[in-house]
C-alpha positions in Angstrom: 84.2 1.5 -8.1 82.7 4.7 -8.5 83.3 8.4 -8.5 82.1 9.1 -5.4 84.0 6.3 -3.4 87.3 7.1 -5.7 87.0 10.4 -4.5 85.3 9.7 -0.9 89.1 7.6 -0.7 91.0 10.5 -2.3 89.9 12.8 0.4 90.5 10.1 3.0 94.2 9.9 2.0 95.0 13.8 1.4 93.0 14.5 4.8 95.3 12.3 6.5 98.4 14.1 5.1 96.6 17.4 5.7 96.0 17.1 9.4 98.8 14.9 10.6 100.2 19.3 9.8 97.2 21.2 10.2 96.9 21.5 14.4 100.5 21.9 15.1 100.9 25.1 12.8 99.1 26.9 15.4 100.6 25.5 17.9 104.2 26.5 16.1 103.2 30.2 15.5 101.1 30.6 19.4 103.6 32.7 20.3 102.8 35.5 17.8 99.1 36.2 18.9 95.7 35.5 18.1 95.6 38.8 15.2 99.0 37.0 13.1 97.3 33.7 12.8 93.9 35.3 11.6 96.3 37.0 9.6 98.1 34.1 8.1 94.5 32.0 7.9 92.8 34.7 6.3 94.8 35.9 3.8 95.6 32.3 2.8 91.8 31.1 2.4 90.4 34.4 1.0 93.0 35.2 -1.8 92.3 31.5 -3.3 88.5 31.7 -2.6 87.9 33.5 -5.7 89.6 30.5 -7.6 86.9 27.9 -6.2 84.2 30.2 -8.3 86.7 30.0 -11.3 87.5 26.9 -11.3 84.0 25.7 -11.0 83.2 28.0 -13.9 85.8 26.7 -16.0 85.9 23.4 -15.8 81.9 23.8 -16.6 82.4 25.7 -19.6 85.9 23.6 -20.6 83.7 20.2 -19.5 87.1 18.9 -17.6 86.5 18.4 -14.3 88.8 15.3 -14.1 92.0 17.6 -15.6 91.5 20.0 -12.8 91.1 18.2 -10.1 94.0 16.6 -10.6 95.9 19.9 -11.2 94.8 21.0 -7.6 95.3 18.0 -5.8 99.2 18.0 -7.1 99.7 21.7 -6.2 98.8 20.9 -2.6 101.4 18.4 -2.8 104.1 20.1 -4.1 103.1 23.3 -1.6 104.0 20.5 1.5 107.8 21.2 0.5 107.1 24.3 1.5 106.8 23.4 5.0 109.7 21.2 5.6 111.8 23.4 4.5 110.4 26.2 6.3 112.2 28.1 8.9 110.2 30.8 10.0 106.5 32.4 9.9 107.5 33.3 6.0 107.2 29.3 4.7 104.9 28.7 6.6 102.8 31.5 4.8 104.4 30.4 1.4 103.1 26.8 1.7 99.6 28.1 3.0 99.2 30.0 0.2 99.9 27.3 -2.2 98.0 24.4 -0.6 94.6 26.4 -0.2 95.5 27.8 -4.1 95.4 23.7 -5.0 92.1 23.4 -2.9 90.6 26.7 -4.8 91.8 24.7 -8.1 90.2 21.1 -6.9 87.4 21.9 -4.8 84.6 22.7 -7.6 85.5 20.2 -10.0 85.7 17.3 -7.6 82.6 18.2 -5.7 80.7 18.2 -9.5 82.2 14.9 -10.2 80.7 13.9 -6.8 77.3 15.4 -7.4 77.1 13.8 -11.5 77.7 10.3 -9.8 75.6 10.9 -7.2 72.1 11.3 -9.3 69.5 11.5 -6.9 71.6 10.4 -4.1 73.2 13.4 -3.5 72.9 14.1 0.5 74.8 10.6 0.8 76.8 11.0 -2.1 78.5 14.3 -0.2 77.9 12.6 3.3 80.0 9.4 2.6 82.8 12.3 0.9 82.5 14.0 4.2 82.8 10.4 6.2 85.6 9.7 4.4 87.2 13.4 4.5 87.0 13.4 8.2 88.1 9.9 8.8 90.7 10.4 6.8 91.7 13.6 9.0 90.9 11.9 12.3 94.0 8.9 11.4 96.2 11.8 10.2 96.0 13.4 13.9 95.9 10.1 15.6 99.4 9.7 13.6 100.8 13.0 14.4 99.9 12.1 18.0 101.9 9.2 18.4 104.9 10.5 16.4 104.9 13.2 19.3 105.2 11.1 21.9 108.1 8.9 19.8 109.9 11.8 18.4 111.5 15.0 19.7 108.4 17.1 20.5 110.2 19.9 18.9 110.9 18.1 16.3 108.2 18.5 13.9 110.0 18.1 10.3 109.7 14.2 10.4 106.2 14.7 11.0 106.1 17.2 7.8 108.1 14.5 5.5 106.1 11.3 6.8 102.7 13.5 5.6 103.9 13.2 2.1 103.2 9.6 1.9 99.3 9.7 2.3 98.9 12.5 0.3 101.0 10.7 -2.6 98.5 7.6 -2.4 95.7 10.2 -2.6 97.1 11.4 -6.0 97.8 8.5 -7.6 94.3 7.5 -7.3 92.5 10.2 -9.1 93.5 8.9 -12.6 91.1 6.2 -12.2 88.4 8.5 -12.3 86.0 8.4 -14.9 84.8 12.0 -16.5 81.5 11.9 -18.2 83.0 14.9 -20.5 85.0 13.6 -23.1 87.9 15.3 -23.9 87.4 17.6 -26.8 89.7 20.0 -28.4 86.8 22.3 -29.7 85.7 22.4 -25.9 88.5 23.3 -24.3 88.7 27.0 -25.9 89.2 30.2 -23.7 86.3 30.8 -21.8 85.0 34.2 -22.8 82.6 34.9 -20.5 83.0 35.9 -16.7 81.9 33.3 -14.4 80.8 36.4 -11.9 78.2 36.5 -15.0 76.7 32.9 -14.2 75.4 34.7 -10.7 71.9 35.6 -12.8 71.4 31.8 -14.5 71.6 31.1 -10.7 67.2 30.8 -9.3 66.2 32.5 -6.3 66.6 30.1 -4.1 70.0 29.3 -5.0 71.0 32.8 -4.3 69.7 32.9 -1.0 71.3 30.4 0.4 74.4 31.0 -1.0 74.1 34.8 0.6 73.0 33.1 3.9 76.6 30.6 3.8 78.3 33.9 3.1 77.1 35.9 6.0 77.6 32.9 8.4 81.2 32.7 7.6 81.6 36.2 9.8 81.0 33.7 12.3 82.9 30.6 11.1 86.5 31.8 11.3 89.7 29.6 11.7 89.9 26.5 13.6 93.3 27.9 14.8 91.4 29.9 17.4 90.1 27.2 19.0 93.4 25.0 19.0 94.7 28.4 20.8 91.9 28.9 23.2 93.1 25.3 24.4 96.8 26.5 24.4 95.8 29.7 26.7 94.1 27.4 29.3 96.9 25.1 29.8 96.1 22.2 27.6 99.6 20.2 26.4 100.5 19.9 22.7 99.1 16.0 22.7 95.8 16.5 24.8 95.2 19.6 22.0 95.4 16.9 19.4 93.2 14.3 21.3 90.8 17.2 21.2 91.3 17.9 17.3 90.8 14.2 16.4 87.5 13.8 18.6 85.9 16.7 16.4 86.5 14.9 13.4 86.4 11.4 14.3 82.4 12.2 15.7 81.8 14.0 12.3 83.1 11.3 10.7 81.2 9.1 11.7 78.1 10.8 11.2 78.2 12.7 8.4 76.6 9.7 6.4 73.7 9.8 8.2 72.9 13.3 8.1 73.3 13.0 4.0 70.8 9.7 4.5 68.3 12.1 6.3 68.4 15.0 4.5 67.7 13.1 1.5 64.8 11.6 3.3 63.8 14.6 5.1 65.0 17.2 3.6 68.0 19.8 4.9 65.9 22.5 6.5 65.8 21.0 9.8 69.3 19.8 9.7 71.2 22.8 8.6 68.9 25.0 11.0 70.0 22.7 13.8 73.6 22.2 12.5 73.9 26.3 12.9 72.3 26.9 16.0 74.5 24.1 17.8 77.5 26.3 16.1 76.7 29.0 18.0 75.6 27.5 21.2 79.3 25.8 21.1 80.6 28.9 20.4 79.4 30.6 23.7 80.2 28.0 25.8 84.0 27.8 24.2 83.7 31.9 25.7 82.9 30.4 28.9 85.4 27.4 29.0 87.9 26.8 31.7 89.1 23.4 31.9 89.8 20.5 30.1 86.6 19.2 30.2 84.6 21.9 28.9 87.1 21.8 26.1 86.4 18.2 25.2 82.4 18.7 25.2 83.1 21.7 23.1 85.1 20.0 20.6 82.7 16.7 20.9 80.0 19.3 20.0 81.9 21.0 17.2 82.5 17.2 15.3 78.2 17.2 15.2 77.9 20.7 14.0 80.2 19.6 11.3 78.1 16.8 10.3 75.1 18.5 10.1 76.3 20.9 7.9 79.0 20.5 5.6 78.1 17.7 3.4 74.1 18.6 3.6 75.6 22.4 2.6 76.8 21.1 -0.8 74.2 18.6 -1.5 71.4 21.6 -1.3 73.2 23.7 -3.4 73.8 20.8 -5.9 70.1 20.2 -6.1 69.3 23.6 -6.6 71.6 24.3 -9.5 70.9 23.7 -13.2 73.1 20.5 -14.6 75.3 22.4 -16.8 76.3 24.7 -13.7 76.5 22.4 -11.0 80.8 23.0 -10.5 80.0 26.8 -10.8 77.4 26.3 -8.2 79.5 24.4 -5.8 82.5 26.8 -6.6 80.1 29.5 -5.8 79.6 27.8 -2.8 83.3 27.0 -1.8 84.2 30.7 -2.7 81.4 32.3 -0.2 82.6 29.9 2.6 86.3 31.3 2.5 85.7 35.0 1.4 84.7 35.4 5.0 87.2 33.9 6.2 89.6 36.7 6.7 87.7 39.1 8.0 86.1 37.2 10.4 89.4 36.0 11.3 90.7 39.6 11.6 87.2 40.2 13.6 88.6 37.2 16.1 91.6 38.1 16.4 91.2 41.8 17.2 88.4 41.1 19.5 90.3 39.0 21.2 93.3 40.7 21.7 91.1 44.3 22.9 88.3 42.4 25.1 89.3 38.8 25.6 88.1 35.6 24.1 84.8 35.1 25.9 83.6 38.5 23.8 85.1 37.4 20.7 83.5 33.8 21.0 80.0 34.9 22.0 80.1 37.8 19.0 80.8 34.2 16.7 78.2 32.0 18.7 75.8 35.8 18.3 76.2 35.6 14.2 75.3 31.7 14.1 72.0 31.9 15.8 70.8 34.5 13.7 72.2 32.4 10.6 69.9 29.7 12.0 67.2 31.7 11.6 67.6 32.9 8.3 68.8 29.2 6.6 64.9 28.4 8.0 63.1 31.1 6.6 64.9 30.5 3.3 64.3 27.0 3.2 60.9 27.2 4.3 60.0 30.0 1.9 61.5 27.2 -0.8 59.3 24.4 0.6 56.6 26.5 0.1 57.1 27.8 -3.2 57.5 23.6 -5.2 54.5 22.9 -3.5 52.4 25.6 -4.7 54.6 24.4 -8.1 53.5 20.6 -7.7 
């Protein structure tokens, strides 16, 4: 078995941990407003952003991507104790801060394990990890659903405890993963140089798109607000799971298929349509008002999601020299939660001063114009190896 289906199962297991959590924590803190959540999200992702970059730098220049992987994944672990135990809003920050701190540790190393097994594979390699990822998160709210409806609703502790057990499995398989780097005492020396420094060994191209991701995360802010948006029209604590697993079961199942293409194809088309249908889903979540709308909107969301975040990682992988493909991708995973707190913040404050069809459409506004830009980029690319070739 290789990397990339060690890991692809890795993500399937923690995934399922993750999100048999993830969609009631909103739910938990709903009654403390749209701005404290984007609080609590935003603070949580963008803090640890910065350690995706390092991390990917690191394990680069250290040549251990294996070690910290494994690091990361056991912080996130550990940080679910957290949560049990928690009592109020305060652990419930506490073990957000130490979960997405594993993910900034984990993220960039795994991802260039991916992308090293991958070879020239690698819009499948990252669409199966996506499959997998999503799959994995689909069973984990499928679970959480049906322990709802057997246990106390306000009961969810046993929920928290019984996520432990995938997330364990998870873990224990990483040490069959085999490291191309070789463990090396002369390698693993203090890195000297900043990995902000690695921006300029990065090509044109590379930059661009990675300034493109970065705007569109103004528009990509937590998934909390749309778990709430269902909570403020109505929608019961179950039926807002149902939604939650449709997103990822659809992207799930086709996340594969739009690595397959984009290797075929290319990702220009793909990641131009992937962020216009953001932003189309976006406005109509503005406009929602029943149940139904709701499920198309979340049915829509699981595509979007496919399109783009496996296709995302393969591009920047390709673009990348090989001795800087975990910098790359830890360039990438940083830019994709740097934004995340102030265009939470954005959400929430728009929301709370104009409503939530203004703060929706501003979102759906900023993916459009991403759309635009990720095709001119791309284009300008496409261009530029022919005139190479």
């Amino acid at each position: 078995m290789n990397n990339v289906w060690i890991l692809s199962l890795v993500s399937f297991f923690t995934d399922m941990g993750s999100y048999m959590v993830v969609p009631l924590v909103p739910i938990l803190l709903a009654s403390s407003g749209p701005v404290f959540i984007g609080i609590i999200d935003g603070v949580a992702e963008s803090l640890t952003s910065v350690l995706k970059l390092w991390s990917g730098y690191a394990s680069d220049h250290r040549k251990n991507h294996k070690r910290m992987a494994i690091w990361g994944y056991g912080l996130s672990g550990i940080g679910r104790i957290f949560l049990i135990i928690a009592t109020s809003w305060l652990g419930v920050f506490v073990w957000k801060i130490v979960d997405r701190v594993g993910k900034g540790i984990r993220t960039a190393p795994r991802d260039a394990l991916i992308s090293e097994a991958g070879g020239k594979r690698q819009g499948r390699s990252f669409g199966l990890h996506q499959m997998m990822d999503m799959l994995g998160a689909s069973i984990g709210i499928g679970i959480a659903y049906v322990m709802l409806i057997v246990v106390d609703q306000d009961n969810y502790r046993s929920i928290f405890i019984a996520s432990l057990i995938p997330i364990i499995i998870g873990f224990s398989m990483l040490f069959k993963i085999k490291d191309r780097y070789k463990e090396d005492a002369k390698d693993n020396h203090k890195v000297t140089r900043s990995s902000i420094k690695s921006w300029n060994r990065f090509d044109r191209t590379t930059k661009r798109i990675l300034l493109v991701i970065l705007f569109f995360t103004f528009a990509n802010s937590s998934n909390s607000f749309l778990l709430l948006r269902a909570n403020e029209l109505g929608v019961s604590t179950e039926n807002t799971l149902l939604l939650y697993l449709a997103f990822h079961l659809i992207a799930s199942l086709l996340s594969y298929f739009s690595g397959l293409i984009s290797d075929r194809f290319g990702s220009r088309l793909i990641l131009t349509a992937g962020y216009g249908l953001y932003g189309l889903i976006y406005f109509q979540f503005g406009f929602s008002s029943s149940l139904t709308e709701l499920w198309l909107g979340f049915c829509l969301l699981g595509i979007y999601s496919a399109l783009t975040k496996g296709v995302e990682k393969a591009v920047i992988a390709r673009s990348a020299p090989s001795e800087m493909k975990a910098t790359a991708l830890g360039a990438y995973a940083m830019f994709t939660g740097i934004g995340l707190l102030p265009a939470s913040l954005l959400m929430g404050v728009v929301w709370e001063v104009f409503g939530a069809t203004v703060a929706f459409n501003l979102c759906g506004g900023i993916a459009v114009l991403t759309a635009i830009l990720i095709y001119w980029v791309l284009s300008s690319q496409r261009k530029l190896e022919k005139c190479i070739n």
